[in-house]
C-alpha positions as CSV (number, residue, x, y, z in Angstrom):
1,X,193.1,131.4,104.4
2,X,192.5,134.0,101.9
3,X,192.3,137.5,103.0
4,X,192.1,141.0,101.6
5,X,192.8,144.3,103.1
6,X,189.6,146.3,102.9
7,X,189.5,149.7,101.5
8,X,186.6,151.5,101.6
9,X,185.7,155.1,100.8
10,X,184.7,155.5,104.9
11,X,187.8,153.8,106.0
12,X,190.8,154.1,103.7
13,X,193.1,152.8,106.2
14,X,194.9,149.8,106.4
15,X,194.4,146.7,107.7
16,X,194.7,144.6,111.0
17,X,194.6,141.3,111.3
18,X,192.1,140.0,114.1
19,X,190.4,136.9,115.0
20,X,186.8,136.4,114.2
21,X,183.5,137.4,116.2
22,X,184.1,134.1,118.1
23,X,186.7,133.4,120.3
24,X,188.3,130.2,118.7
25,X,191.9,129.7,117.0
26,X,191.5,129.4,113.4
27,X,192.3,125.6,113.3
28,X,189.4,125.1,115.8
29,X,186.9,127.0,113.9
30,X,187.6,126.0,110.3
31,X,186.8,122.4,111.6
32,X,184.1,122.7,113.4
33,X,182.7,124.4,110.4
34,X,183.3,121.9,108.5
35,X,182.6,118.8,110.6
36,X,179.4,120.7,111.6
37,X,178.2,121.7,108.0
38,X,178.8,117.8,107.3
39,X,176.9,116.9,110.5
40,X,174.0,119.4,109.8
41,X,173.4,117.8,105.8
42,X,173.3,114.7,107.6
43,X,170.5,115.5,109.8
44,X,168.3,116.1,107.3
45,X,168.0,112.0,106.4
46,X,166.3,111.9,110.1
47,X,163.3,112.3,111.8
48,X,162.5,116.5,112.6
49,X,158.9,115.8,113.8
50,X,156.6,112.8,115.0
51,X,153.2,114.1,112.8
52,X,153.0,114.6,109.2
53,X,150.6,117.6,110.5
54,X,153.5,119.9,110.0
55,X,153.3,120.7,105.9
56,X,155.9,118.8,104.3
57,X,156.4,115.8,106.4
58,X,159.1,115.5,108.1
59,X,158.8,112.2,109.9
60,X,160.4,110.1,107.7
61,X,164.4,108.7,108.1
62,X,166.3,108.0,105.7
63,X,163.9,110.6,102.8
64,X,164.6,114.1,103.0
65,X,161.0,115.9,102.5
66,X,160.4,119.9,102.2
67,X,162.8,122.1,103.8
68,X,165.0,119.3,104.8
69,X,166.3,119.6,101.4
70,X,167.2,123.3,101.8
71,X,168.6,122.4,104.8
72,X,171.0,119.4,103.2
73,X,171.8,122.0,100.3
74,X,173.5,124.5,103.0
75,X,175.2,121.8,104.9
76,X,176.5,120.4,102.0
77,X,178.2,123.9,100.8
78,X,179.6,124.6,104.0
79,X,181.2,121.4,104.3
80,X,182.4,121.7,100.4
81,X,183.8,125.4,100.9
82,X,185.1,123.8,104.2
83,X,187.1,121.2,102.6
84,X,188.4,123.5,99.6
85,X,189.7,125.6,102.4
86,X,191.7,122.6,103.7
87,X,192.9,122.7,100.2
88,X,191.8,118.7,99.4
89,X,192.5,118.2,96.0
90,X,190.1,119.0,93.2
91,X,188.0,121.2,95.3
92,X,190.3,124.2,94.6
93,X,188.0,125.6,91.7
94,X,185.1,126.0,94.5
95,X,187.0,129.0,96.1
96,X,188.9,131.1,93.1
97,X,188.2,134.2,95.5
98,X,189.2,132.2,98.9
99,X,186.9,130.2,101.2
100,X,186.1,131.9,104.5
101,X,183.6,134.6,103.8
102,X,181.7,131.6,101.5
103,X,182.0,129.1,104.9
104,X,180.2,132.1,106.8
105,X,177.6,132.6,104.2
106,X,176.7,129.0,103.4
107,X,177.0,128.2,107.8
108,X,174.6,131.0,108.0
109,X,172.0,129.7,105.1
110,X,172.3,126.1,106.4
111,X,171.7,128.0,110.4
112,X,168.7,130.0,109.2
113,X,167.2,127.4,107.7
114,X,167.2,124.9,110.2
115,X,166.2,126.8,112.7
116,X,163.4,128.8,110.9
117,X,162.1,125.4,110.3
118,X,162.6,124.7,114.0
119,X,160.8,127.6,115.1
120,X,157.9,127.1,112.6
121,X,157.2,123.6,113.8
122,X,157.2,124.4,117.5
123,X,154.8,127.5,116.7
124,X,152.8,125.9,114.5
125,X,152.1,122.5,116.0
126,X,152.3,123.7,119.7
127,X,154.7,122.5,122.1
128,X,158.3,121.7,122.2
129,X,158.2,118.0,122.3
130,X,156.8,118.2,119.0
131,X,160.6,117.9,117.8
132,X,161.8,114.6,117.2
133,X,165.6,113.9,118.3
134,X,166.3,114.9,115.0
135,X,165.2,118.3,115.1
136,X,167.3,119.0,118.1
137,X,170.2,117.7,116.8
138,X,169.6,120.0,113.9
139,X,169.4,122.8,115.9
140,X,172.8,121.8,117.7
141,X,175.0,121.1,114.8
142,X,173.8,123.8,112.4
143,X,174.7,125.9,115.4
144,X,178.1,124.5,115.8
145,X,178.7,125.2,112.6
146,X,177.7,128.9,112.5
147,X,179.9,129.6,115.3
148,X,182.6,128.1,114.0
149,X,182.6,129.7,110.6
150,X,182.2,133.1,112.9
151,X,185.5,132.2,114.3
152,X,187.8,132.2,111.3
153,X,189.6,135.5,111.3
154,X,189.8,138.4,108.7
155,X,191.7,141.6,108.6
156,X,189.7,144.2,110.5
157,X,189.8,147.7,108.8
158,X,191.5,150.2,111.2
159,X,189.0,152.4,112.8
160,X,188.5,155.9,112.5
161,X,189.1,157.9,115.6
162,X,186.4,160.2,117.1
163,X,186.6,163.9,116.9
164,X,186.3,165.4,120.3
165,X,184.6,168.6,118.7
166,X,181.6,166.4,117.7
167,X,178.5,165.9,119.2
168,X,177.0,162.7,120.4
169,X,174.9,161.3,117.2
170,X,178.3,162.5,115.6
171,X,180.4,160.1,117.2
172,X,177.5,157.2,117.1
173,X,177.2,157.2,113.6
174,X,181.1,157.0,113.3
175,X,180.7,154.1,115.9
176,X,178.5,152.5,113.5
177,X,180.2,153.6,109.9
178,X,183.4,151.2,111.8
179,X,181.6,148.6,113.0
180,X,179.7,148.3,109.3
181,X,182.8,148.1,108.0
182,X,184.8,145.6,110.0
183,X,181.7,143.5,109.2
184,X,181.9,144.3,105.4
185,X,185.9,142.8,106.1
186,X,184.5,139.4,108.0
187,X,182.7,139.1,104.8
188,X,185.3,139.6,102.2
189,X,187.1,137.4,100.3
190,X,190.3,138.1,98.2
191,X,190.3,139.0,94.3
192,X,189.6,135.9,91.9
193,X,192.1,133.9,90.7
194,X,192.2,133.9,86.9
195,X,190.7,130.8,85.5
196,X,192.6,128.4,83.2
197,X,190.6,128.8,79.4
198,X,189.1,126.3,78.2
199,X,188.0,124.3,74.8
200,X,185.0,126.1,73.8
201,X,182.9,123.2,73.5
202,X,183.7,122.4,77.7
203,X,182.7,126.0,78.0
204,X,179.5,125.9,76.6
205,X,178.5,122.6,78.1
206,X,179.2,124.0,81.5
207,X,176.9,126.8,80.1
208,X,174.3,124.1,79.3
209,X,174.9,122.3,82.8
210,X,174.8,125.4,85.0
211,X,171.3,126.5,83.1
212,X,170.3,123.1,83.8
213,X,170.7,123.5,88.0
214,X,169.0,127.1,87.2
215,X,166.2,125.5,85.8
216,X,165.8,122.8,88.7
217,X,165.9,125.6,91.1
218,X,163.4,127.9,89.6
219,X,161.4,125.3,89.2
220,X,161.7,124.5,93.0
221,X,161.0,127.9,94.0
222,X,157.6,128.0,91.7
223,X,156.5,125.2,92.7
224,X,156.4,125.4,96.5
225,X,153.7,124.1,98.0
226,X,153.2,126.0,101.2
227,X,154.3,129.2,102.4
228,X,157.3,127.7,105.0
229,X,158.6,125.9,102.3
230,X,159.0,129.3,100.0
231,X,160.5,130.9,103.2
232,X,162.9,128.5,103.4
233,X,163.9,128.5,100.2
234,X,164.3,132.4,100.1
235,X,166.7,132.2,102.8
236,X,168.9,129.4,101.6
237,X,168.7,130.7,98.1
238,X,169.6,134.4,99.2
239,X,172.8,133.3,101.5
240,X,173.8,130.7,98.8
241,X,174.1,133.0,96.3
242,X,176.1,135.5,98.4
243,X,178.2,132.6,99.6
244,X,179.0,131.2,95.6
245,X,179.5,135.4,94.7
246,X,182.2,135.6,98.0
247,X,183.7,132.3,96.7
248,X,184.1,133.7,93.2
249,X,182.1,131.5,91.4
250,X,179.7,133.5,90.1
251,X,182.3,135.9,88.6
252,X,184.0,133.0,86.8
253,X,180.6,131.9,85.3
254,X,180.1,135.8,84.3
255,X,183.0,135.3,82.7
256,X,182.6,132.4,80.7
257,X,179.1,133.4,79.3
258,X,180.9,136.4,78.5
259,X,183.4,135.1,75.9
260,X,179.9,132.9,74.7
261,X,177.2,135.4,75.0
262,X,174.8,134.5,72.1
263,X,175.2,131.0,72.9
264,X,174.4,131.9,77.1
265,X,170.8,134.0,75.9
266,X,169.8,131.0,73.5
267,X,170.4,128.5,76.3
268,X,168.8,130.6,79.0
269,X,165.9,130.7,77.1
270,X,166.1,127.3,75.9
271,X,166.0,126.2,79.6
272,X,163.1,128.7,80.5
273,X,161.2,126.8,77.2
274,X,161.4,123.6,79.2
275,X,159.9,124.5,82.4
276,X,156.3,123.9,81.0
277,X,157.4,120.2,80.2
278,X,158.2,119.8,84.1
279,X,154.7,120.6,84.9
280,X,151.6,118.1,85.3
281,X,148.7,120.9,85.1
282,X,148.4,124.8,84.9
283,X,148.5,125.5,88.4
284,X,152.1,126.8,88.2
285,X,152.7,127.5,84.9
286,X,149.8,130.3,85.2
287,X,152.3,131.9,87.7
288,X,155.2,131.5,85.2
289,X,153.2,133.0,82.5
290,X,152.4,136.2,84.4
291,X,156.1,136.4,86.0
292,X,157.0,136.8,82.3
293,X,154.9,139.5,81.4
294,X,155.7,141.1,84.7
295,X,159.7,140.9,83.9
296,X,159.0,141.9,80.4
297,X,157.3,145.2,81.2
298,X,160.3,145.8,83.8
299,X,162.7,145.4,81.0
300,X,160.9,147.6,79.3
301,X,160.7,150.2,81.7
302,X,165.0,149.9,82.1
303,X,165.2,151.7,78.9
304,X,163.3,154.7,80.2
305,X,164.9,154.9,83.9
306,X,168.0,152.7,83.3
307,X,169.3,153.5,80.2
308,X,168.3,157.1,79.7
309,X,167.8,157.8,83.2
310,X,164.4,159.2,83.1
311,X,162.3,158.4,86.6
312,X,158.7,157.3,85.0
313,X,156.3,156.3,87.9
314,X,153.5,155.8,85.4
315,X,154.6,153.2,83.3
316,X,152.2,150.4,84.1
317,X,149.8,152.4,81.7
318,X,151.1,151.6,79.0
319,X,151.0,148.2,79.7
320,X,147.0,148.9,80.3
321,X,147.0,150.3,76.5
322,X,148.2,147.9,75.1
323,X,145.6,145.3,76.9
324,X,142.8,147.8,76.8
325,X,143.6,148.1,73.2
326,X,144.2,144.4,71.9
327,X,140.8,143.5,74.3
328,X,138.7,145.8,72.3
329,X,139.9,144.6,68.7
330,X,139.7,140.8,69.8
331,X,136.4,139.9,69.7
332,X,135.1,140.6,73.2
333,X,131.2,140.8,73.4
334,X,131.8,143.6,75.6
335,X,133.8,145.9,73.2
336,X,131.6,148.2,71.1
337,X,133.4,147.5,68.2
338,X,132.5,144.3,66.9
339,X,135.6,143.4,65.6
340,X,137.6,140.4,66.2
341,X,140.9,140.9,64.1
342,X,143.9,137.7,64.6
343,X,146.2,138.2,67.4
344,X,149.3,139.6,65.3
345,X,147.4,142.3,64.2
346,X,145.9,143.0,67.8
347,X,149.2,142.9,69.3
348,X,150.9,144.9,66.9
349,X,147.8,147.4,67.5
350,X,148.1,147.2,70.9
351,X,152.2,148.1,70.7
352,X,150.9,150.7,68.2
353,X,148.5,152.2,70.4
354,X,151.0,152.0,73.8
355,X,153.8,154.2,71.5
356,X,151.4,156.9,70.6
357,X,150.2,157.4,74.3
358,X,153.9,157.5,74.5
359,X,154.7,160.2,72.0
360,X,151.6,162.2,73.1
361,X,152.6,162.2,76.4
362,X,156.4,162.1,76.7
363,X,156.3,165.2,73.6
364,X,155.2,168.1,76.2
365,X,157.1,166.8,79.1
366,X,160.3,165.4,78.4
367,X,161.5,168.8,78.6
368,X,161.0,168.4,82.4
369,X,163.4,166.8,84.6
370,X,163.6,164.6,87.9
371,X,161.1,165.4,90.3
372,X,158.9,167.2,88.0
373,X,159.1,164.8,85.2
374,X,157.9,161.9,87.6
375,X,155.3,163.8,89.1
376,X,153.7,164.4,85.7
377,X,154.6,160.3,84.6
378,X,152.4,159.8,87.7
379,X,149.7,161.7,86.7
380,X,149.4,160.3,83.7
381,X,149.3,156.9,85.5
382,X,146.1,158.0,87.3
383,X,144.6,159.9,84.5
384,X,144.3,156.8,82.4
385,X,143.0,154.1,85.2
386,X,140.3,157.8,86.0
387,X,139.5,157.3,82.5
388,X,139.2,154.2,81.8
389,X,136.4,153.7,84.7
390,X,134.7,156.7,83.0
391,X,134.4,155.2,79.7
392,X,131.6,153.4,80.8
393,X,128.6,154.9,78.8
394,X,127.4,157.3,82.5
395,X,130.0,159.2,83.0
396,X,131.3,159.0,79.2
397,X,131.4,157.3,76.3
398,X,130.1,153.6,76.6
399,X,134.4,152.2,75.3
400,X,135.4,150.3,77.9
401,X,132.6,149.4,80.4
402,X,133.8,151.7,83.0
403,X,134.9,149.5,86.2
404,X,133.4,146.2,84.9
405,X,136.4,146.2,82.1
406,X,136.5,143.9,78.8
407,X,135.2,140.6,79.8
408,X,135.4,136.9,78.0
409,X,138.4,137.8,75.6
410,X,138.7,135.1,73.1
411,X,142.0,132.9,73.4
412,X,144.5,133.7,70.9
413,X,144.2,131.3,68.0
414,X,147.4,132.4,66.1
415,X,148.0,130.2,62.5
416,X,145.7,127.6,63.2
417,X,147.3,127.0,66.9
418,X,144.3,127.4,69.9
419,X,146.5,128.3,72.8
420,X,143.4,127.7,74.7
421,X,143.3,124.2,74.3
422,X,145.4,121.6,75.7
423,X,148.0,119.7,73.0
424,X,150.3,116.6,73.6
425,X,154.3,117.7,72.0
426,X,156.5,114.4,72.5
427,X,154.7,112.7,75.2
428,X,153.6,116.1,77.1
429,X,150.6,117.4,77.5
430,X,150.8,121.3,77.3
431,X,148.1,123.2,79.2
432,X,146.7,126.8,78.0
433,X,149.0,128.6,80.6
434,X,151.9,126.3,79.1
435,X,150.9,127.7,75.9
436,X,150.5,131.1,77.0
437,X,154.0,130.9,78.5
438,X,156.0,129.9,75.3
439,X,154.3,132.4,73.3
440,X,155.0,135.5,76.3
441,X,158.7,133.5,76.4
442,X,159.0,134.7,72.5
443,X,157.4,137.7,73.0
444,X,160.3,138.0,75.6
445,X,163.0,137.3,73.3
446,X,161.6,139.8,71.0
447,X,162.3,142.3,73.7
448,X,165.4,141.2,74.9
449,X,166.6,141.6,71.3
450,X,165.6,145.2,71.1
451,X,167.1,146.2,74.1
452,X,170.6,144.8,73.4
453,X,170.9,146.0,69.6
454,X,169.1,149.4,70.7
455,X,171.9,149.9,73.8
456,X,174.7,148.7,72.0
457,X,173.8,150.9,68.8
458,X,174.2,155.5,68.7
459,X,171.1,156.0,70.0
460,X,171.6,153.6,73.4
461,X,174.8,155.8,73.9
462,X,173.0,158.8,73.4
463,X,170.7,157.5,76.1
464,X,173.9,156.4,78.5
465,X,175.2,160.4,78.0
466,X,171.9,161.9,79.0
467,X,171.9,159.9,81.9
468,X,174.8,160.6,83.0
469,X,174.8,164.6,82.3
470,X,172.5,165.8,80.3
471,X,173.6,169.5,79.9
472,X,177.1,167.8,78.8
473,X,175.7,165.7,76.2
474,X,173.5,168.1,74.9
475,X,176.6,170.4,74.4
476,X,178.3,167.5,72.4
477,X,175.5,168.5,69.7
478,X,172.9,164.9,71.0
479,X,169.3,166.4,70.5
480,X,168.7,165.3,74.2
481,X,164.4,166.2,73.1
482,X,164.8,163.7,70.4
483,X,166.4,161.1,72.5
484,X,164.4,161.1,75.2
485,X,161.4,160.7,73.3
486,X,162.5,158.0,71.3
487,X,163.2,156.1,74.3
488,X,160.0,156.8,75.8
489,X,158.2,155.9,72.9
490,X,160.2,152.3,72.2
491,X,159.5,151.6,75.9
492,X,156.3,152.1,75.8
493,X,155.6,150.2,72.6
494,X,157.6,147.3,74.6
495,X,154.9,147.3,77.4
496,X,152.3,147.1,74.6
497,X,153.3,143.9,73.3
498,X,153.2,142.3,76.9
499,X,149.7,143.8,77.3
500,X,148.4,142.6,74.7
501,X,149.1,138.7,76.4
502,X,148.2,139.8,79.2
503,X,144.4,140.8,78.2
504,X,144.3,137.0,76.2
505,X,146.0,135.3,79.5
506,X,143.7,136.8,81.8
507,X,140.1,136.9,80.2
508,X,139.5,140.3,81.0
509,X,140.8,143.9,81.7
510,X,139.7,146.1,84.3
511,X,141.1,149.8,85.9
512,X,142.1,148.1,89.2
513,X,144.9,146.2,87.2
514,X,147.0,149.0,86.8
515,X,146.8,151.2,89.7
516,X,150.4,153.1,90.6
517,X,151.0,150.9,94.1
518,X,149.0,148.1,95.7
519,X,149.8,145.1,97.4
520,X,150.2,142.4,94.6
521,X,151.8,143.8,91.0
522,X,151.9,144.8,88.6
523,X,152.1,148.3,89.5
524,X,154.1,151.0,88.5
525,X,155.8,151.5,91.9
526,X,156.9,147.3,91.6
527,X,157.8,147.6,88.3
528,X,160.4,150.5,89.2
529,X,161.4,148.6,92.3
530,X,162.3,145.5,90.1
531,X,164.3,147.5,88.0
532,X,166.5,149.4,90.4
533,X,166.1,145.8,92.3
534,X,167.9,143.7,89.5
535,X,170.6,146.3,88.2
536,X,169.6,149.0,85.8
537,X,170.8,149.3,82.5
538,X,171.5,145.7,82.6
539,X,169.2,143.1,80.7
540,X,168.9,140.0,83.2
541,X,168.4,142.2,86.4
542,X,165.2,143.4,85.7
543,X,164.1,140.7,84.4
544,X,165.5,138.2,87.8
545,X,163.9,141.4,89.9
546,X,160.9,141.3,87.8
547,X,160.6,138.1,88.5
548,X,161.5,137.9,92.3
549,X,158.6,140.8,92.9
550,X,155.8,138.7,91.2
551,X,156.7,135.8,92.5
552,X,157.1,136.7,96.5
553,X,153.9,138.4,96.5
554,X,152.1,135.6,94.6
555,X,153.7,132.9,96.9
556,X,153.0,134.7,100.8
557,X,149.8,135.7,100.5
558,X,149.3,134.5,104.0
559,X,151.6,137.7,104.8
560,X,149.4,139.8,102.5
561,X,148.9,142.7,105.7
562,X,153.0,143.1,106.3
563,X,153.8,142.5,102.5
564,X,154.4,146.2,102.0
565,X,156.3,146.7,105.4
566,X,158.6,143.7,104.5
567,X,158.9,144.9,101.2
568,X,159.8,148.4,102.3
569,X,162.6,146.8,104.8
570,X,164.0,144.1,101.8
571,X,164.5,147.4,100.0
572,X,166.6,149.2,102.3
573,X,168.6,146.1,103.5
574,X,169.6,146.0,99.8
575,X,170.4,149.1,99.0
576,X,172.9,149.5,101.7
577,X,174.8,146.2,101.1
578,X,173.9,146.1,97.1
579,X,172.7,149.5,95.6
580,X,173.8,148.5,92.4
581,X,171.3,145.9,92.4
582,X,171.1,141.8,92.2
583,X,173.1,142.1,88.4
584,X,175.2,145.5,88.2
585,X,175.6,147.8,85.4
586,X,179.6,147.5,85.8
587,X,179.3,151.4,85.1
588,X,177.3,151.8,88.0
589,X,179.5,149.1,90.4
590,X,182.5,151.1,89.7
591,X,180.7,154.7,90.8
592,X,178.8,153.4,94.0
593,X,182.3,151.1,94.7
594,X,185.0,153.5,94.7
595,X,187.1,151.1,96.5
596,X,187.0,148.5,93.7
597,X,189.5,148.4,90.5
598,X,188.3,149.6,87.4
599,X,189.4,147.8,84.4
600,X,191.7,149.0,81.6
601,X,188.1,149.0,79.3
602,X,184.8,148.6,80.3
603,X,182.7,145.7,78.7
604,X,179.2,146.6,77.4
605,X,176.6,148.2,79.8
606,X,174.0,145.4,78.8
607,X,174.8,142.6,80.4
């Protein structure tokens, strides 16, 4: 067992070694774990329900169908993490950081899982004997297993004594500052081992294989069929990855795309190119599409709050200029123009347009800071959805026919290429959301690329230094004016580009779309979350919480009257055990960390 002795800035103590939360010897509960995590992938070849009328249908033996698979994926990892803990040969390179804390994660996906899909089916269909033998033997072994992953010990922080002197809700909140942290010990594996280098070619092909599985499991979680299914998959997903991070594996990849990072961007976008050749129709590649454009804008918006540190709560206006823009110079029948000018030169019009909204307005307020700067951001949100429903030839000029919007946008016909038409590449047929999706996947790129050259070049440090302090950098002789603007302006013209596919994508452009906070994004209140969500300053967390925001929404729209409460709750869960978000700034890890080790150099902030 690999343990660690847990430092934290509320307990700086040392150490003591306990057992776990359940009261087994170690030997007992690292097998039961395993045996059980074996036992509960094995369930899922049998029977959970006798009628299909449960979505998925799960009535079959011997076929794993719907959340039987999640199920078999957790099982599977607890009994793997399991047996590397036994130290069985060749399993050694799943635990670099130690197995327990990964046996309590994956036990607890494979647990929640099974019996979220337990509870569904008894609540959905009705009774209790709607549960096949199967499903209670489910519910038994994934249990099992649970408890004994609980059981394996860990070294318990010592606890802080009470002061006598303090009141009541004094000495509860200590009570619960301790118990946090003995759970953050049961949790916590030991530093990772150093990895063996290898040939560079076996380095990028495990580059290539690993963006392969990410592929199959985006492509999973798009494609659910039914809301229980998504569920499920949020839950496995979200322990799994906390169980491969506490097993170390993710920092050894991190590692590894390091040393090969051009080749890791080419291949990630590589792999997200070939989603549209897994799909049949446009159902789901619609929802890829606008996942894109919604992760695109919230990279966008990380050079404003991430990089430079500036809180901007009405971004998602720029994005609207950029599609109110391109919509009008398009050909629309309801633009007063007349004028239907080729997509390049609408979207570089529509980028145009987004960075002189952003001069214009950042020029008399970026001498405002914090509060004050985001209150008049937010104004300027609201002033441009106010005006655009004016503009309706009533209450103003007849521009942009007020709350009706730009209707029946042509589809982009760039170079001879109709993205609205369906083509055959290699034996596939591509749909016009396929299309749509390549094109917003370069436009992507294009963004990506700006973002890393810009915050690896003067000016991104500039922007780093006037996050940080802003007076000090400014004494260092950085026009912090200057700065600020320039990073306003770039990110709006950023959000331009993705309007301008937006307008094409969806046909028409109205005020509601880009309203500061609503139920479904994009909004300029998701589009922050999704920043600080994924990791500021970093270029695949916003674009992973871009992507996570869209897509939850989009998929439980059953839930549409909590999604706001449960969104509110996700938020604070994960700023208490993350705040550094999904991908951390390592800047940022090391400040809201103080108990980890800084290295001798920090690597690049855009990671």
């Amino acid at each position: 067992m690999t343990t660690m002795t847990t430092n934290t800035a509320d307990t700086p103590q040392t150490a003591t070694p306990v057992r776990g939360f359940v009261p087994l010897s170690e030997k007992t509960g690292r097998a039961l774990a395993t045996v059980g995590g074996a036992l509960t992938a094995l369930s899922a070849f049998l029977s959970w329900t006798w009628t299909a009328a449960f979505p998925g249908d799960l009535t079959f033996y011997g076929s794993p169908a719907g959340l039987q698979w999640l199920v078999l994926v957790g099982g599977l990892m607890t009994a793997l993490f399991g047996l590397a803990s036994y130290g069985v040969k060749g399993l050694g390179w799943l635990v670099p950081a130690g197995a327990d804390a990964a046996i309590k994660l994956s036990a607890l996906a494979a647990f929640a899982t099974a019996w979220f899909t337990i509870i569904a089916i008894i609540t959905e269909l009705g009774h209790l004997v709607d549960l096949e033998p199967g499903g209670f033997f489910l519910a038994v072994v994934s249990l099992l297993a649970l408890l004994g992953a609980l059981a394996l010990p860990f070294e318990r922080p010592v606890a802080e004594e009470p002061d006598p002197e303090d009141s009541g809700m004094d000495n509860f909140k200590l009570a619960c500052r301790n118990r946090w942290a003995t759970v953050k010990a049961a949790f916590t594996n030991g530093p990772v081992r150093p990895m063996k280098a290898l040939p560079a070619y076996l380095e990028i092909l495990l580059i290539a294989v690993l963006l392969g599985i990410g592929l199959g499991i985006f492509t999973f979680g798009i494609t659910t069929a039914y809301q229980e299914l998504f569920l499920g998959f949020l839950i496995t997903a979200g322990f799994g990855a906390a169980a491969l991070n506490k097993a170390g594996l993710i920092a050894r990849f991190s590692a590894v795309t390091a040393r090969h990072r051009n080749v890791a961007l080419v291949g990630a976008f590589v792999a997200a190119a070939a989603f549209p050749f897994t799909q049949t129709d446009d159902q789901y590649a619609t929802l890829g599409v606008n996942i894109l454009i919604f992760a695109t804008v919230a990279l966008g918006l990380n050079i404003v709050v991430g990089l430079t540190g500036l809180l901007d709560l009405g971004y998602v206006a720029f994005l609207g200029v950029g599609a109110y823009t391109a919509a009008l110079v398009s050909g629309s029948p309801n633009s007063p123009f007349g004028v239907h000018l080729p997509f390049w030169a609408a979207i570089l019009i529509g980028a145009a347009a987004s960075m002189v909204f952003g001069v214009l307005i950042g020029a008399p307020t970026l001498r405002l800071r914090g509060d004050y700067l985001a209150i008049v951001t937010l104004g300027f949100g609201e002033i441009f959805r106010i005006s655009m429903n004016n503009l309706d030839g009533v209450s103003g000029p007849d521009v942009t026919n007020g709350p009706n919007g730009i209707s029946s946008i042509p589809n982009v016909d760039l170079f001879g290429f109709d993205f609205g038409a369906s083509h055959t590449v290699a034996g596939f047929t591509i749909g016009r959301f396929a299309n749509y999706f390549l094109l917003m996947l370069l436009i992507t790129l294009i963004v990506v690329m700006v973002f890393r050259r810009s915050s690896e070049s003067r000016i991104g440090r500039a922007w780093v230094a006037i996050r940080e302090d802003e007076t000090a950098a400014e004494a260092m002789g950085i026009n912090g004016f200057r700065v600020k603007l320039i990073a306003f302006a770039l990110g709006a013209t950023l959000a331009g580009l993705a309007g301008a596919v937006q307008a094409h994508v969806s046909y028409t452009v109205t005020p509601e779309q880009y309203v500061f906070a609503n139920a479904v994004p994009p909004n300029s209140a998701f589009l922050l979350a999704a920043v600080v969500l994924g990791g500021m300053g970093t270029i695949s967390g916003p674009l992973i919480g871009g992507s996570l925001l869209f897509l939850i929404p989009n998929k439980l729209q059953g839930m549409e009257e909590y999604q706001l409460l449960a969104f509110g709750v996700a938020l604070i869960i994960l700023m208490r055990l993350r705040p550094e978000g999904i991908i951390p700034n390592r800047r940022n890890q090391l400040e809201l960390h103080q108990d980890m080790e800084a290295p001798t150099v920090l690597g690049k902030a855009g990671v």
